[in-house]
N, C-alpha and C positions, 0 to 999 in steps of 0.2 A: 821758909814758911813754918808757920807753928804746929802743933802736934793737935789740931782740932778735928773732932768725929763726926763722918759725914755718915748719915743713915736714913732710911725711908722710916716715916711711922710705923709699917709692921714690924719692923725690927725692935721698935719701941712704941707700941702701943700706950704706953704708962703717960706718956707725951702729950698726947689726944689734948684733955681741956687745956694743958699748959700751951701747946700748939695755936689752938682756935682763939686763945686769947693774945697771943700773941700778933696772930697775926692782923686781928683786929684793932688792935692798938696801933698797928701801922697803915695800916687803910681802911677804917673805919667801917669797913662791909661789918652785918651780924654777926656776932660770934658765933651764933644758931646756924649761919648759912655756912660757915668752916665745917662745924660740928656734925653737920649732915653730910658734907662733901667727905669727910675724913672715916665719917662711918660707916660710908658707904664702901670706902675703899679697905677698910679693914674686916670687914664683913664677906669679901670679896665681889661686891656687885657690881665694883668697876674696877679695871686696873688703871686709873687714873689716879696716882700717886702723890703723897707729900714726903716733902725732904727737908731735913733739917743740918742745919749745920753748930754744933754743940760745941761748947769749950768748958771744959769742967762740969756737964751737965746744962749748963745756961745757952738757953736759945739765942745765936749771934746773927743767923742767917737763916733763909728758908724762901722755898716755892713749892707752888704746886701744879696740879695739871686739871685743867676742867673739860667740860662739852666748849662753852661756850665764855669770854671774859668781859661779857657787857657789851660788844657792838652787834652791827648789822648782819656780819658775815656769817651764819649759821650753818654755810655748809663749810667752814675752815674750822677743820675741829680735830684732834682737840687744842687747847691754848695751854699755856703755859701761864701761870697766875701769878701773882703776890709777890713776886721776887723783890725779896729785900736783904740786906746786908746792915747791922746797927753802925750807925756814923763811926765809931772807934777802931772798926776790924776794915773799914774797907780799904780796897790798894791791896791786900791781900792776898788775890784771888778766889776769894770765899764764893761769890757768884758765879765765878767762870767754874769752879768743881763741882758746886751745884748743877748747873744746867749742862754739863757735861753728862752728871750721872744722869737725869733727867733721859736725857737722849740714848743714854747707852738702854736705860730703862725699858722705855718705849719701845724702844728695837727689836729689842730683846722678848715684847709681847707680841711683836711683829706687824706695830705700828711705826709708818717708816716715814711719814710727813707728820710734823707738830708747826705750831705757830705759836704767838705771842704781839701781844699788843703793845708798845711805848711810845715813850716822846722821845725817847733818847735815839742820837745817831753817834753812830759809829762805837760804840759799846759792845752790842750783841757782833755786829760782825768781827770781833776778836775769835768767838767762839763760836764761826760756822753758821754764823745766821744771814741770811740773803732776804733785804730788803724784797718786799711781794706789792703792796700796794696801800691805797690808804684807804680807811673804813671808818663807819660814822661809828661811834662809840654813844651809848644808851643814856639820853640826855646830856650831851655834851655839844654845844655850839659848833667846836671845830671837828674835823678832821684827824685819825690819828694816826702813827705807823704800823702794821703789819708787815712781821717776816715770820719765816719759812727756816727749818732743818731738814734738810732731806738725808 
């Protein structure tokens, strides 16, 4: 595995716009709606965290942690967000350190259930996640996955 830095925004706040735009570029939410989420958490209003994962200073990977990621279920909180990895670094492991720190994070606030929303199966359950049930997602026709770290 390569020699890449894993760190939460408060470690590096200087990150913040480079962050929210980043992450926008890969899921298309607001930049504004990151920007609030992030300054929220650096400001300390919420310990609901971002993480990034750097190679040379350059954003490779990252997620974050919200109330709520667009479906129904508003009392499964909080989610786990945005989780992406750029096409070139994945296979890696760059996502599975991410949401590892993610958890230890959490815990460590002495929040001890988190969730997350995807399509993907059998991915997260490498790293401890247990399929929970499925939930309509905020304008979306279908159905989608929720799991669970405890």
């Amino acid at each position: 595995m390569k020699n890449y830095s894993y760190v939460d925004l408060r470690q590096r706040p200087e990150l913040k716009e480079e962050a929210a735009a980043w992450f926008h570029d890969k899921w298309g939410v607001p930049q504004e709606a990151y920007l609030g989420c992030m300054e929220a958490y650096l400001n300390h209003e919420t310990e609901y965290g971002w993480y990034l994962c750097l190679d040379k200073g350059r954003i490779i990977g990252g997620l974050g942690v919200i109330d709520n990621d667009f479906h129904d279920r508003k009392d499964l909180t909080p989610n786990v967000c945005a989780v992406y990895t750029e096409k070139e670094y994945r296979c890696q492991g760059i996502a599975g350190q991410l949401l590892d720190m993610v958890v230890k994070d959490t815990k460590s606030k002495g929040i001890t259930l988190i969730y997350l929303i995807t399509d993907h199966t059998g991915f997260y359950e490498r790293y401890g996640w247990e399929f929970l049930c499925m939930v309509q997602g905020d304008n979306e026709p279908e159905m989608t996955r929720m799991y669970i770290h405890k």
